[in-house]
N, C-alpha and C positions, 0 to 999 in steps of 0.2 A: 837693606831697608832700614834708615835710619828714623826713628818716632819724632815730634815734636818733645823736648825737655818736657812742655809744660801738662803732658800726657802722663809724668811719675809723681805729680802732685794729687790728682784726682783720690781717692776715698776709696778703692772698688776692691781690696784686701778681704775684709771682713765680709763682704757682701759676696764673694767669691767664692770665700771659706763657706758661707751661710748655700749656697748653690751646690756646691761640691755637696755640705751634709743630705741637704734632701735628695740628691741624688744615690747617697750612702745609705738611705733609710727606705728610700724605696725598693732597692736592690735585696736587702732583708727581706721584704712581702710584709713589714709592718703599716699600719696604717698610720699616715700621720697628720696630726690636727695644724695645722699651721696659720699660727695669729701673729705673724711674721711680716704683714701686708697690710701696707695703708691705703686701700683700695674702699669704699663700698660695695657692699653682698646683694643690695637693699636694691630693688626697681626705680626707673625714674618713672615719673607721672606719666599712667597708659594715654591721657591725649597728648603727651608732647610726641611720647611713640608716634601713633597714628598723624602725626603733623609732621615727621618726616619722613615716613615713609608715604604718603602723601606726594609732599617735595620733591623729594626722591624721585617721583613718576614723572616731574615737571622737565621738556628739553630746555627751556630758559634758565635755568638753576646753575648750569653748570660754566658758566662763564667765570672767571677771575671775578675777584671781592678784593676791594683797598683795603690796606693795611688798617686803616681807619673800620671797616666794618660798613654796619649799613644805620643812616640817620634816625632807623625804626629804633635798632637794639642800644643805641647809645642812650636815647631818651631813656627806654626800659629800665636800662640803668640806672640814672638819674631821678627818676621817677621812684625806684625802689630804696634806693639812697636818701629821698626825701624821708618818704614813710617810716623807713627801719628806723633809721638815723635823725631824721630831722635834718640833714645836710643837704644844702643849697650844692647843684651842678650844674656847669654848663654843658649842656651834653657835645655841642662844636670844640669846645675847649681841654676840658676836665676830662673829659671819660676819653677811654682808647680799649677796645678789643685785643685779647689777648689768648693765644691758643693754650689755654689752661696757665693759672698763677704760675706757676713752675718757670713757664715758657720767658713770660714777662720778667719774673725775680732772674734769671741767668743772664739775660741780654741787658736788664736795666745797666752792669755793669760797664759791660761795651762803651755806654753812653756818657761814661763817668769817670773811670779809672785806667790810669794811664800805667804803665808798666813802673812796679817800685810804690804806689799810689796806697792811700790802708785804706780800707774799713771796719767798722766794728760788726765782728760777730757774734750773735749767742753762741754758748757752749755752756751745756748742750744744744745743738740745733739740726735743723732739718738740714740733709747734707749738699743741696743745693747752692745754700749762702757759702759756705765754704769751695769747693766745687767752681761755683759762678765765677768767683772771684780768683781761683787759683787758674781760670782759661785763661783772662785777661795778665796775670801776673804782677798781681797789686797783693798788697803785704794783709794781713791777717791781725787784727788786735779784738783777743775773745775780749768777750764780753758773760765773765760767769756767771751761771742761773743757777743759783744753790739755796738749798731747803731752809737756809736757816733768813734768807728774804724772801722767801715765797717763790722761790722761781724768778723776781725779778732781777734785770741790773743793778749795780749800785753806782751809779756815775759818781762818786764822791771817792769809788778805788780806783778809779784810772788817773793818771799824771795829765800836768794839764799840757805834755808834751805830746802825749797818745793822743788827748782829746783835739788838740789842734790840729792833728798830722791826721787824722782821719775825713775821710773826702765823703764817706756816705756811713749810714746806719742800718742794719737791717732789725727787722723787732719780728715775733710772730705769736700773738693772742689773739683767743686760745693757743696755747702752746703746745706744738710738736715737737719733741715726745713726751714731756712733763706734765700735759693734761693745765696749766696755770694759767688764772685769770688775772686780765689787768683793769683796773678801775679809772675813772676820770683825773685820777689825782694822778696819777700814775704820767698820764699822760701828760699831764700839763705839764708835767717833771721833762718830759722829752724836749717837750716842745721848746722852755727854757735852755735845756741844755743846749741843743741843734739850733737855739738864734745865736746861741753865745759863741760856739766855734764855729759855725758856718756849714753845719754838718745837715745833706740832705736824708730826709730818715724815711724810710720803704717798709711799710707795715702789712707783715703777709696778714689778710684774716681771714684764710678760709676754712675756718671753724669755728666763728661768730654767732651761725643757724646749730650747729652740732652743740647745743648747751643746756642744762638740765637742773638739777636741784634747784629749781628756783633763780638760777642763774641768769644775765640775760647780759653779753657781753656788749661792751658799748663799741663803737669807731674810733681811732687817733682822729678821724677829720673830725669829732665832735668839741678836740682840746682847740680853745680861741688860737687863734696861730697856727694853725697847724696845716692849711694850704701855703702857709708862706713858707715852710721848712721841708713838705714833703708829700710822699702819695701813699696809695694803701690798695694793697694788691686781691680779689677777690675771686672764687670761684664756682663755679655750677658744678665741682663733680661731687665735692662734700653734702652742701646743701641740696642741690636735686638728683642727687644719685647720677650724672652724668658724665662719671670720669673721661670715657672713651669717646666723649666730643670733642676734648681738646679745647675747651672754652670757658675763659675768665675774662678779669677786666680790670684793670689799672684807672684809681679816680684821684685827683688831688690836683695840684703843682700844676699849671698851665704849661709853664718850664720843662719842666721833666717828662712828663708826658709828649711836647712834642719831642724833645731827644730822644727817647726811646721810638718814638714813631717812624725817626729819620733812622733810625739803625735797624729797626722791622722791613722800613720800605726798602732798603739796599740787601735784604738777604732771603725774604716770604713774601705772599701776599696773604689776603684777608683769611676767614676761615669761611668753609663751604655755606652757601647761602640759607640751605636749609638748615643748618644749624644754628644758623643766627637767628631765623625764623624758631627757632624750637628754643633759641636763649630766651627770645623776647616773650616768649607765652609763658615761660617758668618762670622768669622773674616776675611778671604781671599777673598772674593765676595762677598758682600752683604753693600756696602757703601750705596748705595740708598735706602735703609730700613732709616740708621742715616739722610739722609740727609730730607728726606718725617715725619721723625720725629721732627726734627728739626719745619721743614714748620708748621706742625700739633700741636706742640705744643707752635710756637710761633703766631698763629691764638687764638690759647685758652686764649691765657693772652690777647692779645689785648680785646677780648671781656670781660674777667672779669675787666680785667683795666679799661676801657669806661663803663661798667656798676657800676662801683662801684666809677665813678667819677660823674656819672650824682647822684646817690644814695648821694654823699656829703661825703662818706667811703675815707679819702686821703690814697691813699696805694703808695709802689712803685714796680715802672714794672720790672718785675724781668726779668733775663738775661739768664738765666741756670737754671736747673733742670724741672721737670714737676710740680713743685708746686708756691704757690703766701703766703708771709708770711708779714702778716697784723698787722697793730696795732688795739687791740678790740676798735672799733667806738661808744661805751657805757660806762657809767659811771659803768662798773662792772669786774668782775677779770674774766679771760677766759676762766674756767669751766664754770660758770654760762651763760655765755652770749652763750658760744656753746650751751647748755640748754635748755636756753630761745627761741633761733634761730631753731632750731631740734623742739621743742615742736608746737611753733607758725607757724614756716614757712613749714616746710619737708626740709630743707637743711642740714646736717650734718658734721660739721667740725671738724678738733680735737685744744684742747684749747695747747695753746702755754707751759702751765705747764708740761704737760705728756714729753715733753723734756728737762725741768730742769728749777728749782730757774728762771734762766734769760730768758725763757718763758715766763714768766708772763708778760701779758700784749700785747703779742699776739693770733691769730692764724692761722692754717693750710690749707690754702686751697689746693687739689688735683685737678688736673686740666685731670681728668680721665674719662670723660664723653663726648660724642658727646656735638657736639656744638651746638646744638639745646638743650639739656637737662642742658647746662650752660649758656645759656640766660635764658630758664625757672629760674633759681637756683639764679641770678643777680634777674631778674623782682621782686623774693619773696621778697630779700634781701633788696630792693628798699622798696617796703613795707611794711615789719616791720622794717626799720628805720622813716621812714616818719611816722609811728604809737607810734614808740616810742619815736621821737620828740614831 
């Protein structure tokens, strides 16, 4: 049995090694705290609960759903796109259902890149954009997020031979894993650059509602231009605790949008009806879910912050997302020291490499735990530094 080639490109090494240890740690009988997961802990709104299991009860429910979804949840969309945003949608046009941002960000490729084909990737980044792009077999040009520009790009270091040959752009603020925000200016920067090469740009935000210090992140569709160059990809599991619905939503690009439509409709149909029924009441009711999340996971950082400053660990207190992205506090590279930390302690992170080249030298913390089991998780932390000094 021969694999497909494009099956030795995928990412799944380190995330393998990361499965093999917890299964090494459990075999001990230690207990282990694992902020290894970018999941929500957090409940989603008990009336969307009681709305699909409701649904649920319904025999009409269960028929096929277009790829398009249903005219109620598009509006919902568009409608929540106004409010948050201020951004004008055509819910016929603009908006497209998508079974979780993930779903959308891997196949947007299909519709775009041709074998040989580039785009620009962050690195560090969520390992999808790389991944996406290495099923299709289109060439790879990072895009590095380093601390000394905020986490952002600098379009001014890439050639203007990288910049031409690249067919799409992926961006994701708030940023996964780096926790980094991007501003209006920021974008209008994009926007500029993607009219000048012709480059369509795919803005994951689904960690826009997940923002805290006073933070309030804005839309790419709010930069002037920016339905002409591209889309921005969103989701219900961040913001309403909904992982396991499988439901987001792609808005922008009239264009682009129906491309990805026509590559949905040849391989899935829509997502189960009662969930579109349970998207449309979150995004329409359900603010006070974002905002108790909000509260809840800016209590989480203050304690790994305060804990990991008494530890002597200098990190910085992040603003947005549910994660905390650290510089390794050891003389070692960031697989190891996850490692060593999982072995010794029971705490479990993932090493800043599993997100690319410009990972190193970090890692991930998940901020997915009661806050009782992330002091435990600091206290260990505290202690095998203090051991390892």
């Amino acid at each position: 049995m021969k694999l497909a080639s494009r099956l030795n490109k995928l990412q799944i090494s380190i995330y393998s090694e990361l499965a093999a240890l917890k299964e090494e740690i459990k075999h001990t009988g230690k207990t282990l705290i694992d902020l290894s997961i970018g999941s929500p802990d957090l409940s989603p709104p008990r009336e969307v609960q009681e709305l699909i299991s409701e649904q649920a009860l319904d025999d009409r429910v269960y028929d096929y759903t277009l790829t398009r979804g249903t005219a109620e949840f598009r509006e919902a969309c568009a409608n929540w796109y106004k409010q948050r945003f201020n951004v004008d949608l055509d819910p016929e046009t603009e908006v497209l259902p998508v079974m979780g941002s993930q779903d959308g960000l891997a196949h947007i490729f299909w519709a775009f890149i041709d074998k040989g084909d580039a785009a620009l990737i962050p690195d560090p980044g969520y390992p999808i954009y790389t991944d996406g792009l290495a099923l299709v077999e289109g060439e790879k040009i990072p895009l590095p997020l380093l601390s000394t520009n905020d986490f952002l790009p600098d379009f001014s270091q890439l050639s203007p031979q990288q910049a031409q040959k690249a067919k799409l752009m992926i961006l994701n603020y708030p940023n996964n894993p780096t926790t980094a925000t991007a501003g209006p200016e920021f974008f209008d920067q994009v926007v500029e650059f993607a009219s000048k090469y012709k480059i369509i740009v795919c803005h994951d935000a689904a960690y826009t509602e997940l923002a805290y210090a006073g933070t309030k992140p804005v839309s790419f569709l709010q930069a002037e231009g920016a339905k002409e160059v591209g889309v921005e990809f969103h989701s219900l599991s961040k913001s309403f605790n909904l992982a396991g619905l499988r439901l987001g939503f792609v808005v922008g690009n009239a264009r682009v949008i129906k491309a990805l439509e026509t590559i949905k409709t040849n391989i899935d149909y829509g997502s189960f009806r009662p969930f579109l029924k349970a998207g449309t009441m979150a995004l329409s009711s359900c603010q006070k879910t974002i905002e108790t999340n909000q509260q809840t996971y800016k209590r989480r950082s203050e304690i790994w912050f305060k804990g990991c400053e008494e530890a002597g660990w200098d990190i910085t207190r992040p603003r947005a997302t549910m994660f905390v992205w650290a510089p390794v506090p050891t003389k070692q590279d960031s697989l190891s020291f996850v490692m060593d930390l999982a072995r010794k302690s029971g705490v479990l992170l993932v090493p800043g490499v599993a997100f690319g080249e410009h990972g190193e030298g970090y890692v991930r913390i998940g901020l997915v735990q009661k806050e009782a089991l992330l002091k435990e998780a600091v206290n260990r932390i505290k202690t095998f530094l203090l051991n390892e000094d």
